[in-house]
C-alpha angles and dihedrals in degrees: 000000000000118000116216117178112227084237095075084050092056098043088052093044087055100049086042092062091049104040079047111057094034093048139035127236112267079248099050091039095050084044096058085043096058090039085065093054099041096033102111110192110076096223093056094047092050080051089049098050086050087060089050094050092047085056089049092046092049091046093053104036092036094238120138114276086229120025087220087074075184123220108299113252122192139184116199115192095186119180135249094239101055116106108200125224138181100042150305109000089215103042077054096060092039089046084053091055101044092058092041084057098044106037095044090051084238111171106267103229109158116101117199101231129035088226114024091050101208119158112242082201107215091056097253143160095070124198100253117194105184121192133198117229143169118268145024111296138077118238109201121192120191115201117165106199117212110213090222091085099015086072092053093061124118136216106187121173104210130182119260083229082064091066124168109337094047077061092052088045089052096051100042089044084052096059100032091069092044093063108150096344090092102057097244158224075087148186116236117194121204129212116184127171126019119082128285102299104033090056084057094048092040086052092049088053088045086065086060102061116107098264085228093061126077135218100269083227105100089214095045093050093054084053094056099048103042084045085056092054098047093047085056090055092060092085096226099125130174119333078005091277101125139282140088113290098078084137136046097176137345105212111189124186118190134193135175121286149179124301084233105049146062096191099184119185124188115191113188133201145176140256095282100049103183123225130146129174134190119163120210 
């Protein structure tokens, strides 16, 4: 049995938030790169180098890379192994953010209630998935999600009768109507199979998948890629402007389900796409 006090989980959880929202992920940073040199409209790639140049600004100057610093998200895989000590595990995590939040001047977005509105002023509470895992580590995982394209995302219950195709339909339908709502190029996460809630969740962890590694399933990877190019095709383009990079990676996850149900999730995200992981 390995011992972790909840205060390592809370420092991490801090200098996630920040690293996170002022620089992208070496993935995300070597895929915009790429999109500059193969975008082929002018007007997208001009797009695509003021992004670049926005990155470059936050890095040096230590402002977020977006304003919309999004509602923390984090996945904890913690092992079976792990005692905790110090405290409560998920006031830890929220505590972390709360001082990430604070302490990096990052925007405060989350209200504490859906109706009422009120700011809750360090950004707390966070979405917290925790998983159970062999061993002896903690695997954390820090993904602020921006509501631009949040709020673009799809959860659509198919028919198993629908197959395939209806799943490429769903997807590009998904981001079709997004357009440039979403702030692309973007990332669109994929969720099949569960129920309801578990293709949203699957489509949410897909986001977080480095855009330069494919599903291990052979079927699903060819989904993924023929999806991307078709995604591409749309015309969309950066800031949804035109051009040919609507799309820097389409990530899908899939899990059982039921002999009755299709359940199909698209979670979409911008060009930033936030992730972080550090494993203790």
């Amino acid at each position: 049995m390995r011992t972790i006090d909840v205060a390592d989980i809370t420092q991490n959880i801090k200098q996630m938030c920040i690293e996170v929202n002022h620089f992208l992920s070496k993935d995300m940073d070597e895929a915009m790169k790429c999109a500059v040199q193969t975008e082929k409209a002018p007007l997208g790639r001009q797009i695509l180098c003021q992004l670049q140049e926005n990155l470059k600004i936050a890095g040096e100057d230590m402002i977020p890379i977006c304003q919309d610093t999004g509602m923390a998200v984090i996945f904890l895989e913690i092992g079976q192994e792990v005692h905790f000590v110090g405290g409560s595990l998920e006031e830890a995590v929220n505590e972390g953010v709360r001082q990430g939040y604070t302490e990096g001047y990052l925007r405060k977005s989350v209200v504490k209630d859906p109706i009422l509105r009120e700011n809750t002023k360090d950004n707390t509470p966070a979405v917290i998935h925790y998983e159970l895992v062999e061993g002896n580590q903690v695997k954390i995982t820090v993904a602020p999600k921006g509501f631009g394209s949040e709020n673009m995302s799809r959860v659509f219950m198919l028919k198993p009768a629908d197959g395939i195709e209806g799943v490429k339909n769903a997807i590009l339908t998904a981001v079709k109507d997004a357009g440039p709502n979403a702030c692309p190029p973007m990332v669109v996460g994929v969720g099949v199979g569960g129920t309801f809630e578990k293709c949203a969740l699957l489509a949410k962890k897909a986001l977080t998948r480095a855009v330069d590694e494919h599903s291990d399933i052979p079927y699903v990877k060819e989904l993924e890629e023929e999806l991307l190019q078709k995604i591409n095709k749309t015309g969309i383009g950066p800031g949804g402007l035109g051009g040919s990079t609507t799309a820097l990676a389409v990530n899908i996850n899939t899990y059982p389900t039921h002999i009755a149900g299709l359940p199909v999730a698209v979670n979409i995200c911008c060009h930033v796409n936030r992730h972080a992981v550090r494993v203790l």
